[in-house]
N, C-alpha and C positions, 0 to 999 in steps of 0.2 A: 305399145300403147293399148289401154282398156279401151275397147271398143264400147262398152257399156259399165256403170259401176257394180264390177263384181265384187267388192272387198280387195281389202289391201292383199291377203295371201294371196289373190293370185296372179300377185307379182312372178313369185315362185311358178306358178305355172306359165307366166308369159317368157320368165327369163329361163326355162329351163336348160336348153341346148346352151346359153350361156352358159350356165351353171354346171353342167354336165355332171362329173364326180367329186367338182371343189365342197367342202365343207363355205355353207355359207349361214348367215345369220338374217335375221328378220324383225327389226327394232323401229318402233313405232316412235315417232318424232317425236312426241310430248310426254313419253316415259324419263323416268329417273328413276336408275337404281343403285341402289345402294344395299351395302352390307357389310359387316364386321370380314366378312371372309368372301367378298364379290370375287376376287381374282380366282381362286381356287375352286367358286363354281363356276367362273366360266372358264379354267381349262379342264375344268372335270366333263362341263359340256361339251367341249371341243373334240374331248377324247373318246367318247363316247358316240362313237361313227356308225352305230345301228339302231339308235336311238336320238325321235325330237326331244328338244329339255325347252319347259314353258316356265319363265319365270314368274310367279305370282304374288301378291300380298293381301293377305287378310283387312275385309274393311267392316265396318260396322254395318253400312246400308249397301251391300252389294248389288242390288236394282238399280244405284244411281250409276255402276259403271261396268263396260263391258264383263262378262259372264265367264272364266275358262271351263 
């Protein structure tokens, strides 16, 4: 449990000894993604075990929503 609100990522740091060396993922409940080729980047993400992958999309007014 957040003792305080730190943000959602630090879930990751509340669940780490969970987490230990699993490959895990971090999807925010009101996201939808979509894509001609979704599947082949997320096992390109998956596979790629030294490296986070942020998935993003271009909006026209990026100040009305979270920043990467």
């Amino acid at each position: 449990m957040q003792e305080k609100p730190n943000g959602i990522a630090q879930a990751l740091v509340i669940g780490e000894n969970f987490i230990e060396e699993h490959p895990c993922a971090l999807v925010l409940g009101d996201n939808i993604f979509y894509s001609a080729c979704l599947s082949k980047q997320l096992q390109e993400a998956s596979d790629d075990v030294d490296n986070a992958t942020v998935f993003a999309y271009y909006v026209n007014d990026p100040s009305a929503y979270g920043v990467v």
